[in-house]
C-alpha positions in Angstrom: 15.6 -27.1 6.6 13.1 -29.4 8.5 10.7 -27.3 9.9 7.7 -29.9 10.2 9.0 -31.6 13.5 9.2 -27.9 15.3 6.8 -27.8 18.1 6.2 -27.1 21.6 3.0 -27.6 24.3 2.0 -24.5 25.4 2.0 -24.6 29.4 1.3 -21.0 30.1 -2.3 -21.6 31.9 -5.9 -22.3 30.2 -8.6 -19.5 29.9 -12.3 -20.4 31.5 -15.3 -18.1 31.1 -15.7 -17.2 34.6 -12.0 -15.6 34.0 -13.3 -13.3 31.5 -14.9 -9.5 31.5 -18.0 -9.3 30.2 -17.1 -6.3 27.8 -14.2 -7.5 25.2 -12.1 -4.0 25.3 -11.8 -4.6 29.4 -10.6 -8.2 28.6 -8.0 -6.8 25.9 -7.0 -4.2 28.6 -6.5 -6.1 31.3 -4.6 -8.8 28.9 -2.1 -6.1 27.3 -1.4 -4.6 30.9 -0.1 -8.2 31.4 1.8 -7.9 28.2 3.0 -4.9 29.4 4.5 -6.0 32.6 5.8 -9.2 30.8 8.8 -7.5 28.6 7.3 -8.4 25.2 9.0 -5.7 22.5 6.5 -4.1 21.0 3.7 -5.0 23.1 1.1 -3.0 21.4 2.5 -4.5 17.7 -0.6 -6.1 16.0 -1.2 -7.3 12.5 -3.7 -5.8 10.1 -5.4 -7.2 7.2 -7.3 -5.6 4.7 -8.7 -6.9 0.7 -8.0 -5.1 -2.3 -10.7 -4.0 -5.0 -9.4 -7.0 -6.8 -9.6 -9.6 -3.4 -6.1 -9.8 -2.7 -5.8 -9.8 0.9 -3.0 -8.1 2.8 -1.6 -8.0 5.8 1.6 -5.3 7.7 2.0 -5.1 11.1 1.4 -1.8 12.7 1.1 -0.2 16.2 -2.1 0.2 18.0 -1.7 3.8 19.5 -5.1 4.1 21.7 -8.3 1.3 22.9 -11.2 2.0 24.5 -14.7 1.0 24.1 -15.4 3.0 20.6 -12.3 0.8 19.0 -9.0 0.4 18.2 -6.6 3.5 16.5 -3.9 3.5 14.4 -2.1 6.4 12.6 -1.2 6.3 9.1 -0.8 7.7 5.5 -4.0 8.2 3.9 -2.6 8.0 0.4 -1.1 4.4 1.5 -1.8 0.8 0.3 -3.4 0.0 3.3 -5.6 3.0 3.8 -6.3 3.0 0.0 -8.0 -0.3 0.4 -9.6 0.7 3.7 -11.3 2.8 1.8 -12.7 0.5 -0.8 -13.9 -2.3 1.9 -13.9 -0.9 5.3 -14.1 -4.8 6.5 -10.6 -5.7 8.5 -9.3 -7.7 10.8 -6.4 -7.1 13.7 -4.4 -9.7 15.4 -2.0 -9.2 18.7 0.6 -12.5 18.4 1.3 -12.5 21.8 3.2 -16.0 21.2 5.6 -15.1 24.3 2.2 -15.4 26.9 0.9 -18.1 24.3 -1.7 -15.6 23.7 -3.5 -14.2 20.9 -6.2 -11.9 19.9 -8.2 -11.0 17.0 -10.9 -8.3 16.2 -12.7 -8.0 13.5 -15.0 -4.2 12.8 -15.5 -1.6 10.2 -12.8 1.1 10.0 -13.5 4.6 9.8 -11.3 7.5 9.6 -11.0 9.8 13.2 -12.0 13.4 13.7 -9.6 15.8 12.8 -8.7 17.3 16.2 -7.9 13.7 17.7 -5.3 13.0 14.7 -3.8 17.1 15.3 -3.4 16.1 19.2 -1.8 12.8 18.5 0.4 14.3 16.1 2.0 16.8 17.9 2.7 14.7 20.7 5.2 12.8 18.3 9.0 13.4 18.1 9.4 16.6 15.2 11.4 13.9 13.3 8.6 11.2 13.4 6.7 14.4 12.0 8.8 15.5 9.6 8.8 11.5 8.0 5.2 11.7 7.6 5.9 14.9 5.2 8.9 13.5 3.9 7.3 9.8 2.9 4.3 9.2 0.4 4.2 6.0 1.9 3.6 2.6 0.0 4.6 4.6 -3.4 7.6 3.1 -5.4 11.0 5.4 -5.1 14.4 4.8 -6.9 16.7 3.9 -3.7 17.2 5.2 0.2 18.7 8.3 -1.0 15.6 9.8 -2.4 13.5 9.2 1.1 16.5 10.9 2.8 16.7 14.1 0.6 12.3 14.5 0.9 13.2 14.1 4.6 16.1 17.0 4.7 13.7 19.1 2.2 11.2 19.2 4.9 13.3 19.6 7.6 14.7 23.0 5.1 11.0 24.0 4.7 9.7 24.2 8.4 12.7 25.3 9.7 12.6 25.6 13.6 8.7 26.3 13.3 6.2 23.8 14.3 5.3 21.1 12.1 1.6 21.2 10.7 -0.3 17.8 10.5 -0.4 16.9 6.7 -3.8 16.3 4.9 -2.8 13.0 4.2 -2.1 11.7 7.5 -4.3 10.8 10.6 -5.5 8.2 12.3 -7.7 5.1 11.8 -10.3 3.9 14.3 -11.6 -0.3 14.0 -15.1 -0.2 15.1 -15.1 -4.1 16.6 -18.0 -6.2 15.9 -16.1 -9.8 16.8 -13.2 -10.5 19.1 -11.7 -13.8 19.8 -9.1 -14.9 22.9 -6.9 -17.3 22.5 -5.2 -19.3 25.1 -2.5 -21.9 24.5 -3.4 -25.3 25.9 -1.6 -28.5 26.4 -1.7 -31.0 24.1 -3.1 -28.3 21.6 -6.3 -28.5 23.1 -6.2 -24.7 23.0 -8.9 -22.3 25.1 -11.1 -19.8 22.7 -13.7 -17.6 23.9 -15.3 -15.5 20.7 -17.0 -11.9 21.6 -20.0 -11.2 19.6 -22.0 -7.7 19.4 -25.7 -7.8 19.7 -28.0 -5.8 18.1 -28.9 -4.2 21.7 -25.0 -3.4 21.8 -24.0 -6.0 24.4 -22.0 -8.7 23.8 -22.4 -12.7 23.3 -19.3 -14.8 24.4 -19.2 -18.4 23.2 -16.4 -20.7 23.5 -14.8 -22.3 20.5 -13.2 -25.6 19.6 -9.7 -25.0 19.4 
């Protein structure tokens, strides 16, 4: 297959400064409403990359689950590859592919593990069977076939019964603690629109555009 002749200009509008919010999570929020309203499956999909002990990089996508102006939250296995190396270099990046608004962002911060009472509310809020897979699943871990996961899976559905679930130990969320977010806009003739959020030391935030 040929794929060095694929290609396309990307039409969908340029970004200037004076569209942008001066606080990065209100531009992200006001972008993934658009998202939102656009169709896109799995609008709050983003990739996340994180570095081994060893320097092997990484990257699965996940789904964000909350934003605000503290960071960005995930939920996951604590025992898994990705949280492992989280908590050997907290140092990641995230990246939204919004290739459908020929958008894309990317945040990079310190990740840090969330109080216990936020990852118990989220929890419960999930359907029991999404609950139940978190028991069921020692996620990232190496397992003989698709039989095993669904025997763990009716084993836990035998041992809490009817009952409510209980958040495991080795489950909760994530929070990314940004310190640098970049926009990007598709432009014509690849002459694409960047705008690059920096913190300050006072807590605001620099925003410089980028060649694309």
């Amino acid at each position: 297959m040929d794929i060095e002749h694929f290609r396309r200009e990307y039409l969908q509008g340029g970004l200037r400064r004076e569209d942008l919010f001066e606080h990065p999570v209100s531009q992200f929020s006001h972008w993934l409403d658009q998202v939102v309203a656009s169709g896109l499956i799995d609008p709050s999909a983003m990739v996340i990359s994180t570095v081994s002990g060893e320097g092997q990089p990484s990257q699965r996508i996940i789904l964000l689950k909350h934003v605000d102006e503290d960071g960005f939250i995930f939920y996951t296995n604590y025992g898994s590859r990705k949280a492992k190396e989280i908590a050997d270099n907290n140092q990641v990046s995230l990246l939204f592919p919004w290739n459908a608004l020929d958008r894309q962002v990317k945040v990079c911060g310190k990740a840090e593990k969330i109080p216990f009472t936020e990852s118990v509310k989220y929890f419960m809020s999930r359907p029991r069977d999404s609950q139940l897979a978190a028991w069921a699943s020692e996620q990232s871990s190496a397992i003989s076939s698709r039989d095993f996961l669904m025997t763990q899976l009716a084993r836990m559905k035998e041992k809490f019964g009817t009952g409510e679930v209980p958040l495991p130990d080795f489950w909760g969320g994530i929070r990314i603690i940004p310190h640098q977010i970049e926009f990007w806009q598709g432009g014509a003739n690849r002459l694409h629109d960047r705008f690059e959020y920096n913190l300050e030391a006072d807590g605001s935030w620099e925003i410089g555009r980028l060649a694309p």
